[in-house]
HTML snippet that shows the backbone in 3Dmol.js (N, CA, C, O; Angstrom):
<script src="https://3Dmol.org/build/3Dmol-min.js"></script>
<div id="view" style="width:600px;height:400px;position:relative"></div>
<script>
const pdb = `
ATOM      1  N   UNK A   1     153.771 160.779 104.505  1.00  0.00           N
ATOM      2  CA  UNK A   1     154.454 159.904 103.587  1.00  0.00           C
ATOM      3  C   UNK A   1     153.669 159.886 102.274  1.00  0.00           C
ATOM      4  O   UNK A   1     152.496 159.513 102.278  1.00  0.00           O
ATOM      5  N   UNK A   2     154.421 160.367 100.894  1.00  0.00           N
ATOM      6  CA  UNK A   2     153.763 159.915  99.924  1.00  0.00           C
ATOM      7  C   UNK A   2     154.258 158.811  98.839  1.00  0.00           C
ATOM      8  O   UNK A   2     155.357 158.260  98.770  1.00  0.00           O
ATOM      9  N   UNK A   3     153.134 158.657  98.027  1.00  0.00           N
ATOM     10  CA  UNK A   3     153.827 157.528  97.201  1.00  0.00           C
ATOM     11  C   UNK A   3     154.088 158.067  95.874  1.00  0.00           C
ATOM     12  O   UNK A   3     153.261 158.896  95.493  1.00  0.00           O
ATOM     13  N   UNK A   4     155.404 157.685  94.783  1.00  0.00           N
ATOM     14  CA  UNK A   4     155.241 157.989  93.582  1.00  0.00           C
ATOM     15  C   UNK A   4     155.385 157.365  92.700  1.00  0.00           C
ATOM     16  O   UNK A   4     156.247 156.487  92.728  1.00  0.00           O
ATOM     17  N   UNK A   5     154.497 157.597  91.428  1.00  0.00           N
ATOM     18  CA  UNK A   5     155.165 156.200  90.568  1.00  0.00           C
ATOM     19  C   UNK A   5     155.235 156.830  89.300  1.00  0.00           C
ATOM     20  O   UNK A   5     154.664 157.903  89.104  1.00  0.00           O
ATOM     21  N   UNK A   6     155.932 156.211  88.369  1.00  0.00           N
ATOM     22  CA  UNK A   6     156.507 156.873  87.429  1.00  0.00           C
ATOM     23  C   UNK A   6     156.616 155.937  86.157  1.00  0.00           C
ATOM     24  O   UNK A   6     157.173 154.846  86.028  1.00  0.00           O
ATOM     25  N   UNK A   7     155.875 156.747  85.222  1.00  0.00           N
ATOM     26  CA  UNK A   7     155.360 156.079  83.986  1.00  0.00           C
ATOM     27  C   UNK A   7     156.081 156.035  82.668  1.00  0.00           C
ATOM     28  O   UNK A   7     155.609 156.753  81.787  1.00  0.00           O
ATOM     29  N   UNK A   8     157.083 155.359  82.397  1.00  0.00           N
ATOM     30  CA  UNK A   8     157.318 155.325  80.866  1.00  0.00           C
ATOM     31  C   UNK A   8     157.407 154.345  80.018  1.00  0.00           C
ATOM     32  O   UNK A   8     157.586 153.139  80.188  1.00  0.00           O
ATOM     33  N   UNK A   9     157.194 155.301  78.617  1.00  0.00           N
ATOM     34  CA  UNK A   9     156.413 155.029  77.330  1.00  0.00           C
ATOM     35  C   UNK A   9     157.613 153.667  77.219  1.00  0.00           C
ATOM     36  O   UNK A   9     158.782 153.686  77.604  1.00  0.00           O
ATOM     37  N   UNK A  10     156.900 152.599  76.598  1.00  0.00           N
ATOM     38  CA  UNK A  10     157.270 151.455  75.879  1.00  0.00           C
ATOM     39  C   UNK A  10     156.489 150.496  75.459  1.00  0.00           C
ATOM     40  O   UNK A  10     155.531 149.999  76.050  1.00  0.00           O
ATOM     41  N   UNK A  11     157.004 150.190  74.208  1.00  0.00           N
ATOM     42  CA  UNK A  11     156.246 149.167  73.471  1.00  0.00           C
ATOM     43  C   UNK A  11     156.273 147.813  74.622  1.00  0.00           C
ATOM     44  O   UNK A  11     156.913 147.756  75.672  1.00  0.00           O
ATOM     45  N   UNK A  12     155.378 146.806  74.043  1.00  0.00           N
ATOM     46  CA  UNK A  12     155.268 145.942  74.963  1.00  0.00           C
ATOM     47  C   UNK A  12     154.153 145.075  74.117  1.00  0.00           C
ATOM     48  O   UNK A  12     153.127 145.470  73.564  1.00  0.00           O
ATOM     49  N   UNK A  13     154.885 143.359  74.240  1.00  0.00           N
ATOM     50  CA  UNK A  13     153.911 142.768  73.409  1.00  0.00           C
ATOM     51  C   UNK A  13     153.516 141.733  74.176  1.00  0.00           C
ATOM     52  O   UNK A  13     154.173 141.744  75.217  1.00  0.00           O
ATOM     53  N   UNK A  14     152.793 140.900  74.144  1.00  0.00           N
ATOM     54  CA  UNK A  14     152.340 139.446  75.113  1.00  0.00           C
ATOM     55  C   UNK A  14     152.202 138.382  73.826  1.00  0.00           C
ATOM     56  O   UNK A  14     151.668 138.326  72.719  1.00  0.00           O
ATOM     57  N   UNK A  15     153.226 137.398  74.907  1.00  0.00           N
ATOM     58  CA  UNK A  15     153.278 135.680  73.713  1.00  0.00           C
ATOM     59  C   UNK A  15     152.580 135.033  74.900  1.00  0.00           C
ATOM     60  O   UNK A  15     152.244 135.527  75.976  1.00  0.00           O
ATOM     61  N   UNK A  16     152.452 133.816  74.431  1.00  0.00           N
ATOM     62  CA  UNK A  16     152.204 132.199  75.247  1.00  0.00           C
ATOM     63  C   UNK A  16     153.740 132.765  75.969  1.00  0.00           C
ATOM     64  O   UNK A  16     154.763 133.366  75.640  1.00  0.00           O
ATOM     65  N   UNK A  17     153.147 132.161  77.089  1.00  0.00           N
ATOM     66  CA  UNK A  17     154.446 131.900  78.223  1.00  0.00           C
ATOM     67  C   UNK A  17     155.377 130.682  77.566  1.00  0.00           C
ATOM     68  O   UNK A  17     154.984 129.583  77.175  1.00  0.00           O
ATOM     69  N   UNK A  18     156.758 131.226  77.566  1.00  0.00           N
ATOM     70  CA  UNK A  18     157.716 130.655  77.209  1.00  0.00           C
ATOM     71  C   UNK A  18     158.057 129.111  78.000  1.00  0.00           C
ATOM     72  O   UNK A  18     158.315 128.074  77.389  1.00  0.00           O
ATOM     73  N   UNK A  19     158.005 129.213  79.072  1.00  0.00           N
ATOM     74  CA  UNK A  19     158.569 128.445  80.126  1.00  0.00           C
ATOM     75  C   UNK A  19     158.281 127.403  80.249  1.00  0.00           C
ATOM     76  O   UNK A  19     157.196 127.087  80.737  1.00  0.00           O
ATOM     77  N   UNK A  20     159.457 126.269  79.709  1.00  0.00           N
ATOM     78  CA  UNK A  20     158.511 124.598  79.548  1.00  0.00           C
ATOM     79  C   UNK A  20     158.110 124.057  81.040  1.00  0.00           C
ATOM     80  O   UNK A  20     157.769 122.877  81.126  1.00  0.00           O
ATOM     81  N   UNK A  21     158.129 124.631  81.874  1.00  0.00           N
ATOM     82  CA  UNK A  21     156.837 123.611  82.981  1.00  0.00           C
ATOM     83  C   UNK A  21     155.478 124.550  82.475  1.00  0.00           C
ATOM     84  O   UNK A  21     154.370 124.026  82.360  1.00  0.00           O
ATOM     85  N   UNK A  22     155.663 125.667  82.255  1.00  0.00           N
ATOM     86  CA  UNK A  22     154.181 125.980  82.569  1.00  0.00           C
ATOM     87  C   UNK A  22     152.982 125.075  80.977  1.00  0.00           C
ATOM     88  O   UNK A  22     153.369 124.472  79.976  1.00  0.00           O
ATOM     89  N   UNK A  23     151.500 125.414  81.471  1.00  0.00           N
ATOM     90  CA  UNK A  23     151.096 124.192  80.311  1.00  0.00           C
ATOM     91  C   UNK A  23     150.542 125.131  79.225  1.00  0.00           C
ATOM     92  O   UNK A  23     150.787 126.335  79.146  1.00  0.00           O
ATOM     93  N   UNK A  24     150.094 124.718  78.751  1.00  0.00           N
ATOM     94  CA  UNK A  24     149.681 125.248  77.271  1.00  0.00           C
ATOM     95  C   UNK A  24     148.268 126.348  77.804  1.00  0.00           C
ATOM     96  O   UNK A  24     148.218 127.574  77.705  1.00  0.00           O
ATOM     97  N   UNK A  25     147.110 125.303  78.436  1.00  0.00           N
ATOM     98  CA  UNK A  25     145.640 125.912  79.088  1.00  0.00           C
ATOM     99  C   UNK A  25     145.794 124.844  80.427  1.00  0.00           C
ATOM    100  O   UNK A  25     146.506 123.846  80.530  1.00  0.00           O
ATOM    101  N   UNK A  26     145.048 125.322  81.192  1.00  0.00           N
ATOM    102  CA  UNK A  26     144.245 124.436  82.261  1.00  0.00           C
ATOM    103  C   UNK A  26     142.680 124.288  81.757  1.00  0.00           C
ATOM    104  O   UNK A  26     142.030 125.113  81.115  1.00  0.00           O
ATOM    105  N   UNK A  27     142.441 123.539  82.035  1.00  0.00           N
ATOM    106  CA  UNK A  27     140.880 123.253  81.318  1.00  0.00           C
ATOM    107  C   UNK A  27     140.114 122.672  82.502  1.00  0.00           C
ATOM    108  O   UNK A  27     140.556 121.735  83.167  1.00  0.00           O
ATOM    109  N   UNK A  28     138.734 123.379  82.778  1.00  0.00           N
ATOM    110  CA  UNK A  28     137.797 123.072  84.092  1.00  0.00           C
ATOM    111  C   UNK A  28     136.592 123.215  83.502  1.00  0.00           C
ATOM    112  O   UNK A  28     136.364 124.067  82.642  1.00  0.00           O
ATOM    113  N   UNK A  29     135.246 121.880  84.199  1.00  0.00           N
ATOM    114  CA  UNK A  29     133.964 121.766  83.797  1.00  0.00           C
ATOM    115  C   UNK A  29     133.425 121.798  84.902  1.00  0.00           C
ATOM    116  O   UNK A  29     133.794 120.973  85.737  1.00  0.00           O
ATOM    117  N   UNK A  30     132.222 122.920  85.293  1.00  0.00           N
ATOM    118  CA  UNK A  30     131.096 122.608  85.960  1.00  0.00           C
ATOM    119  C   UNK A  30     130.071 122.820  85.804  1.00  0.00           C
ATOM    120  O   UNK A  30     129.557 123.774  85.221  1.00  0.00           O
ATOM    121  N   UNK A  31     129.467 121.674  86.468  1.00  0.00           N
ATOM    122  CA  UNK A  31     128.144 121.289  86.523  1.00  0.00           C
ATOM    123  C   UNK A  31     127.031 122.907  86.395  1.00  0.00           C
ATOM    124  O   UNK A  31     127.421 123.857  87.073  1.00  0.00           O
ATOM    125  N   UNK A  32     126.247 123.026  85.878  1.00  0.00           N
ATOM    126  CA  UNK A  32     125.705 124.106  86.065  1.00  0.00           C
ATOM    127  C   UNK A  32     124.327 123.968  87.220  1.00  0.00           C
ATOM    128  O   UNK A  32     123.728 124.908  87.742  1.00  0.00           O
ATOM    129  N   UNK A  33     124.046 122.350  87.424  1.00  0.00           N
ATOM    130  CA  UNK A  33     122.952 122.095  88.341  1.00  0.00           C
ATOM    131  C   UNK A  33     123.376 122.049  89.513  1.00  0.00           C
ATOM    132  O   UNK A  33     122.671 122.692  90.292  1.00  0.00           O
ATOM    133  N   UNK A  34     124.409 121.456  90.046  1.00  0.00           N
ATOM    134  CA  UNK A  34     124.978 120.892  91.364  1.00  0.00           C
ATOM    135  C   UNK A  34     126.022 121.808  91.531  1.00  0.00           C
ATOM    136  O   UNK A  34     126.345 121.916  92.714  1.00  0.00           O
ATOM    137  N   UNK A  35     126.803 122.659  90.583  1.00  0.00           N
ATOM    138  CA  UNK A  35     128.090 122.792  90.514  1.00  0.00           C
ATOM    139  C   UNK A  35     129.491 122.003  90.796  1.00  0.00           C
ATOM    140  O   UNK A  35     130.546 122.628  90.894  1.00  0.00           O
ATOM    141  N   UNK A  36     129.412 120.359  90.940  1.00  0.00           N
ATOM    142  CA  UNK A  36     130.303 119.751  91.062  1.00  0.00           C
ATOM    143  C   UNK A  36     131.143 119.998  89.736  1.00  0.00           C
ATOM    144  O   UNK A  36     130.635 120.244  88.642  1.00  0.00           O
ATOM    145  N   UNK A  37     132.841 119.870  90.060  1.00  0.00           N
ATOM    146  CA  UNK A  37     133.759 120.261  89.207  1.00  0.00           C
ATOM    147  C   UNK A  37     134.210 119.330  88.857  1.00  0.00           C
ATOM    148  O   UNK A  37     134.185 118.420  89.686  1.00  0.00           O
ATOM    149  N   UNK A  38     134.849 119.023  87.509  1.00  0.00           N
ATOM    150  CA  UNK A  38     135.734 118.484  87.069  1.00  0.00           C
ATOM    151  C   UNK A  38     137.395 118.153  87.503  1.00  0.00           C
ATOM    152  O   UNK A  38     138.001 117.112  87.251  1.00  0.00           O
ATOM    153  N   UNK A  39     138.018 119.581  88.360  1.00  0.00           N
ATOM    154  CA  UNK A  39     138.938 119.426  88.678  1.00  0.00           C
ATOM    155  C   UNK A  39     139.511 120.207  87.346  1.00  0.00           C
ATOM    156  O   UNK A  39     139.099 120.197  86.186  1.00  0.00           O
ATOM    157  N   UNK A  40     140.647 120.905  87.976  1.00  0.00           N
ATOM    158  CA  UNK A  40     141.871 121.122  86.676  1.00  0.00           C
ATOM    159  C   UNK A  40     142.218 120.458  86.001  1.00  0.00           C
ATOM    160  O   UNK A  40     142.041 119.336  86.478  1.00  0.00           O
ATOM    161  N   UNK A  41     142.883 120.374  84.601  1.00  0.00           N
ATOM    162  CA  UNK A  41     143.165 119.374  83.950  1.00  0.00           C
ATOM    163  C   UNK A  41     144.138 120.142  82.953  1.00  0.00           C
ATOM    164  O   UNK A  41     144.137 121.373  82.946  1.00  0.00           O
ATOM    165  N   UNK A  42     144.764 119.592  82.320  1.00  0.00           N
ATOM    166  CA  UNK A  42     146.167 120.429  81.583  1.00  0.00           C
ATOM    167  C   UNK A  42     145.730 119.713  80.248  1.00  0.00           C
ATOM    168  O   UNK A  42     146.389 120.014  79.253  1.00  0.00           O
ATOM    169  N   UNK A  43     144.559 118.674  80.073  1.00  0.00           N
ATOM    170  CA  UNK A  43     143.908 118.415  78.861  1.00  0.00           C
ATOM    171  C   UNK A  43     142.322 118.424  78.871  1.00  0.00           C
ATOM    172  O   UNK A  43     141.530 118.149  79.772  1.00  0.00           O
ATOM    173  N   UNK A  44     142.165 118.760  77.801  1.00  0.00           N
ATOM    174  CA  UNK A  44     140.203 119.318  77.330  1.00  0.00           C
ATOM    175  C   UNK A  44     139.755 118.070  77.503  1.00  0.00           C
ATOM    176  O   UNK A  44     138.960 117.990  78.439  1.00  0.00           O
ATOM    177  N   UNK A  45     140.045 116.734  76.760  1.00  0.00           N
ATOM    178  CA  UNK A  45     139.597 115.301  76.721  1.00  0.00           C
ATOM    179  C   UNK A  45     139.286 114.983  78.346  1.00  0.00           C
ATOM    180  O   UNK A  45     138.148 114.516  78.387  1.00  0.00           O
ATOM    181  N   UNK A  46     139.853 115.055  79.685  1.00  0.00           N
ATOM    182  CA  UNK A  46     139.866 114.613  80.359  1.00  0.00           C
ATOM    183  C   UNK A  46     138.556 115.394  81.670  1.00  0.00           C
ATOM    184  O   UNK A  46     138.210 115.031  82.794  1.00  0.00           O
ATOM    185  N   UNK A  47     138.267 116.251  81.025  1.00  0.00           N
ATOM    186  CA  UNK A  47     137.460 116.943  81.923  1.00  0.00           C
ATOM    187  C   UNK A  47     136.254 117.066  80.986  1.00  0.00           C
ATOM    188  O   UNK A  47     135.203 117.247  81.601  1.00  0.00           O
ATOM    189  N   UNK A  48     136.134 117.011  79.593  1.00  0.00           N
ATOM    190  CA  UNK A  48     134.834 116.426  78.848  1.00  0.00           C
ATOM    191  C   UNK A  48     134.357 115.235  78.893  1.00  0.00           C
ATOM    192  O   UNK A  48     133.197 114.874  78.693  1.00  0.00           O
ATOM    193  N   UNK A  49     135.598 114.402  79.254  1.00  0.00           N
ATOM    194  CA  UNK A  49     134.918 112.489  79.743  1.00  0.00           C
ATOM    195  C   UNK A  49     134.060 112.899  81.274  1.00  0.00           C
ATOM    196  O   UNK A  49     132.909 112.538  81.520  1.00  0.00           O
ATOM    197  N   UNK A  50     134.704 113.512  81.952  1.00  0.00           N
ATOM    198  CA  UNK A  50     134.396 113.818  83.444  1.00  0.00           C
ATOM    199  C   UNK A  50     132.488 114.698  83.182  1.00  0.00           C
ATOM    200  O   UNK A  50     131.495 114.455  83.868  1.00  0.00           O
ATOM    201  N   UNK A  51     132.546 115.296  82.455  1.00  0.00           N
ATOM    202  CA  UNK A  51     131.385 115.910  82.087  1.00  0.00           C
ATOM    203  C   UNK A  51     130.241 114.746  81.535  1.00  0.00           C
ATOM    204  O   UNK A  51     129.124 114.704  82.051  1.00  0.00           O
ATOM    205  N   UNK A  52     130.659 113.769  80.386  1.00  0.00           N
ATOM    206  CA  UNK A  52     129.734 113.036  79.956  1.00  0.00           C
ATOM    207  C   UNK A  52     129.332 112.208  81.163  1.00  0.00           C
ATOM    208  O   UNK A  52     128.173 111.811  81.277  1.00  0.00           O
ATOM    209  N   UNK A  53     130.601 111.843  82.390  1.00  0.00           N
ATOM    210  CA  UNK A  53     130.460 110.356  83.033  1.00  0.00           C
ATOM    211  C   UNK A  53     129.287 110.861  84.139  1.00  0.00           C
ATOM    212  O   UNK A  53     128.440 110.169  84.703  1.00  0.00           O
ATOM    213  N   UNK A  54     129.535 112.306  84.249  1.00  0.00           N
ATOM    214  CA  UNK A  54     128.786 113.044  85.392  1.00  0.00           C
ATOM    215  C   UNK A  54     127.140 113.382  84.798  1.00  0.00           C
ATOM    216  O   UNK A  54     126.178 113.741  85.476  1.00  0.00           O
ATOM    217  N   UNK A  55     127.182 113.202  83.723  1.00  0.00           N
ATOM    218  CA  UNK A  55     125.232 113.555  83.130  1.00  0.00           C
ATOM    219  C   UNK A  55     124.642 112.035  83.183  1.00  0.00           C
ATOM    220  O   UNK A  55     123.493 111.746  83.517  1.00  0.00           O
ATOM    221  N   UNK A  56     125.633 111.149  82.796  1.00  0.00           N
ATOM    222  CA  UNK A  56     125.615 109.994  82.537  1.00  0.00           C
ATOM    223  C   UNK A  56     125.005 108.694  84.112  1.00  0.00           C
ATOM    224  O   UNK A  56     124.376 107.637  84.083  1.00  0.00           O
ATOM    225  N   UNK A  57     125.700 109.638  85.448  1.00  0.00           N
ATOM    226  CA  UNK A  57     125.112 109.328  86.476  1.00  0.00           C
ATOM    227  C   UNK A  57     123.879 110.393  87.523  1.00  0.00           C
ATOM    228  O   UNK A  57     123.274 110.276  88.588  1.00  0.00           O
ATOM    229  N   UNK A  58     123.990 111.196  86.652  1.00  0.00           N
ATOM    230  CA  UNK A  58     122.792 112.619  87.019  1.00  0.00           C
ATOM    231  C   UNK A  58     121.954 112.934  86.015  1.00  0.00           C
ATOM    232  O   UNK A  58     121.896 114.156  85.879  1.00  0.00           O
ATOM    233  N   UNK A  59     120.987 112.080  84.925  1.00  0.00           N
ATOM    234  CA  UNK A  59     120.484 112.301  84.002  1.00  0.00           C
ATOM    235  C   UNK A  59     120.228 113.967  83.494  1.00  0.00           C
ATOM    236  O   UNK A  59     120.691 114.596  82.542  1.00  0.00           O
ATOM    237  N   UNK A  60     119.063 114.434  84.834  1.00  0.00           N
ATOM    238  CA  UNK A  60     119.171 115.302  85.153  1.00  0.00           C
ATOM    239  C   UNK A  60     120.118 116.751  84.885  1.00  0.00           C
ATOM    240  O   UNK A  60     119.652 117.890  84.845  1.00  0.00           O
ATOM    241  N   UNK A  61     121.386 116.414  84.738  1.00  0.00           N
ATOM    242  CA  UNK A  61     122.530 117.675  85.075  1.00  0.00           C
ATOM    243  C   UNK A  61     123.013 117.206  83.703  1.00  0.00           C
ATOM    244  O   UNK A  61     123.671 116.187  83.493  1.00  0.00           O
ATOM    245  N   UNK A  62     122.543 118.200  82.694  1.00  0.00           N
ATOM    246  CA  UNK A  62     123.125 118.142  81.332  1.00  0.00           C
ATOM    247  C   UNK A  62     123.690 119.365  80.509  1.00  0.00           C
ATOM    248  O   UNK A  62     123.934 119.410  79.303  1.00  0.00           O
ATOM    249  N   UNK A  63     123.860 120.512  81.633  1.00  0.00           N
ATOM    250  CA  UNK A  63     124.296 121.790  81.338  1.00  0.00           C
ATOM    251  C   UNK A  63     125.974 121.597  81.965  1.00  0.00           C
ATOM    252  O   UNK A  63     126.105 120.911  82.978  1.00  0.00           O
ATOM    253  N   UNK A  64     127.195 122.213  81.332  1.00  0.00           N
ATOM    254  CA  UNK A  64     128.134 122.418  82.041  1.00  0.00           C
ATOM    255  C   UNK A  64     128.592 123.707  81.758  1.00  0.00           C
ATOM    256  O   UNK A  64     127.989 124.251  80.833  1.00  0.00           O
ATOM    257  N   UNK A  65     129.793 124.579  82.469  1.00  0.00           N
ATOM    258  CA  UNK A  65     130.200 125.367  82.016  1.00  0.00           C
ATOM    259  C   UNK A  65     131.728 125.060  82.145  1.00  0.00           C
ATOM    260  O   UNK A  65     132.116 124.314  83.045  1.00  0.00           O
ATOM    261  N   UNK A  66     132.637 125.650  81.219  1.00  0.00           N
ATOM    262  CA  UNK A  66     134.122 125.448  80.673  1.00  0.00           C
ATOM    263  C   UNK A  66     134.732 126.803  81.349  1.00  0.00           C
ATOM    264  O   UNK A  66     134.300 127.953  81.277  1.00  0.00           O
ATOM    265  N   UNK A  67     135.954 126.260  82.074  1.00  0.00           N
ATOM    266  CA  UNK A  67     136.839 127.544  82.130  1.00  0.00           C
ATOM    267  C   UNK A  67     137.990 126.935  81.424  1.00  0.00           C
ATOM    268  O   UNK A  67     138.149 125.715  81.368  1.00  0.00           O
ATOM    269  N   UNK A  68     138.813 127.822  80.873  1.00  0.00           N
ATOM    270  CA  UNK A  68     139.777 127.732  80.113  1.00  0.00           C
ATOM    271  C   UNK A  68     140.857 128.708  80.909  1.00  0.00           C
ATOM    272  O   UNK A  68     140.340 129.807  81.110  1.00  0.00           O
ATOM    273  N   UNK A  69     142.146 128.621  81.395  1.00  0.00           N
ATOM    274  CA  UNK A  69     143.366 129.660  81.726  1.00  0.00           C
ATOM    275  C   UNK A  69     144.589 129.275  80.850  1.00  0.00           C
ATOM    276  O   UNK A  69     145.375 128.342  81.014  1.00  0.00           O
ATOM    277  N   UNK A  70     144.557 130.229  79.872  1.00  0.00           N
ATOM    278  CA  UNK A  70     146.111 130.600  79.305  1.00  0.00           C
ATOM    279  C   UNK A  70     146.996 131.127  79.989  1.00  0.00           C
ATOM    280  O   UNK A  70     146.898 131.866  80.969  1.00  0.00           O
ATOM    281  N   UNK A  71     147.903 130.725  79.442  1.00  0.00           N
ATOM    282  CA  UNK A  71     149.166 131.757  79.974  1.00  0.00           C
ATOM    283  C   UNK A  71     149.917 132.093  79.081  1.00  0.00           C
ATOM    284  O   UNK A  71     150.225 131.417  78.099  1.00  0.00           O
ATOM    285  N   UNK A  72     150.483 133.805  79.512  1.00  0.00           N
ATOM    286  CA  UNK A  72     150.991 134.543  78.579  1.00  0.00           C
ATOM    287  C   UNK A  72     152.332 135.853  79.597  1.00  0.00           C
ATOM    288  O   UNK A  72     152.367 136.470  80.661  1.00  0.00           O
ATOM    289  N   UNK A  73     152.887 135.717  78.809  1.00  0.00           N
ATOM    290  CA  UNK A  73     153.807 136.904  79.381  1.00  0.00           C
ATOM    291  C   UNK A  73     153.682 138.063  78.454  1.00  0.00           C
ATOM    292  O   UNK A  73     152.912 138.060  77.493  1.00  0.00           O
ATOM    293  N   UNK A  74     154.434 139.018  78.762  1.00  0.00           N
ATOM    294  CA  UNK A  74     154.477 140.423  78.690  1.00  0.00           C
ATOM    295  C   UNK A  74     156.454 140.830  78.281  1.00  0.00           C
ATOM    296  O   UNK A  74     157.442 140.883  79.013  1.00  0.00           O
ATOM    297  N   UNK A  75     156.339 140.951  77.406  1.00  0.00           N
ATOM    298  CA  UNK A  75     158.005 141.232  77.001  1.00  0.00           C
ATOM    299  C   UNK A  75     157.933 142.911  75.860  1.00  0.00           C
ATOM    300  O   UNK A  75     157.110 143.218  74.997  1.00  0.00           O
ATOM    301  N   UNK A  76     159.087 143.617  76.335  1.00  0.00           N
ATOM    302  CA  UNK A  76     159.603 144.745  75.838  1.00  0.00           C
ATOM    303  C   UNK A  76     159.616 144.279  74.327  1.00  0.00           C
ATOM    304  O   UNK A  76     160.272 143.240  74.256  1.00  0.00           O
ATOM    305  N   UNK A  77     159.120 144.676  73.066  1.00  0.00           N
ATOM    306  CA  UNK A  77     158.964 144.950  71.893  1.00  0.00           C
ATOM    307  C   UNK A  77     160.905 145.144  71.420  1.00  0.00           C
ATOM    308  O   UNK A  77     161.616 146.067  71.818  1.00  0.00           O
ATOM    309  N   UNK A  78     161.334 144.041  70.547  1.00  0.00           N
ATOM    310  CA  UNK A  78     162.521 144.667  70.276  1.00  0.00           C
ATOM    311  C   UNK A  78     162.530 145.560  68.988  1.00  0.00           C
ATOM    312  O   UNK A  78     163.553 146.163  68.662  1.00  0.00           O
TER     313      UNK A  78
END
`;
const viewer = $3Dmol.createViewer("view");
viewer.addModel(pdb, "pdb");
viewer.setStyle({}, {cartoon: {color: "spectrum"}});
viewer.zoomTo();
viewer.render();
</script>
């Protein structure tokens, strides 16, 4: 059995995903000492309070790191 796949040429551009449920970013903070997370968040404000409240009871843990996920589609070039 073989497999075949078959390649053609087209333009092709990527926007922000169109689709009103999906969100703009997801926005995530962790700890870089403990690695406790922030949790997802569909706003930056709410997982930077989560960051201050968390150094704020861990003097200690004053490093975080940010993930950020966009979303984007892929559409044929008209």
């Amino acid at each position: 059995m073989s497999a075949e796949t078959v390649h053609r040429h087209a333009d092709w551009v990527i926007r922000k995903e169109p689709a009103p449920e999906a969100p703009t970013a997801v926005h995530e903070v962790e700890c870089t000492t403990c690695a406790h997370s922030s949790g997802a968040a569909d706003t930056a404000d709410s997982v930077y309070e989560w960051a201050a409240r968390h150094a704020a009871q861990q003097p200690l843990h004053t490093g975080f790191r940010e993930t950020v996920h966009r979303f984007w589609r892929a559409f044929p070039a008209v």
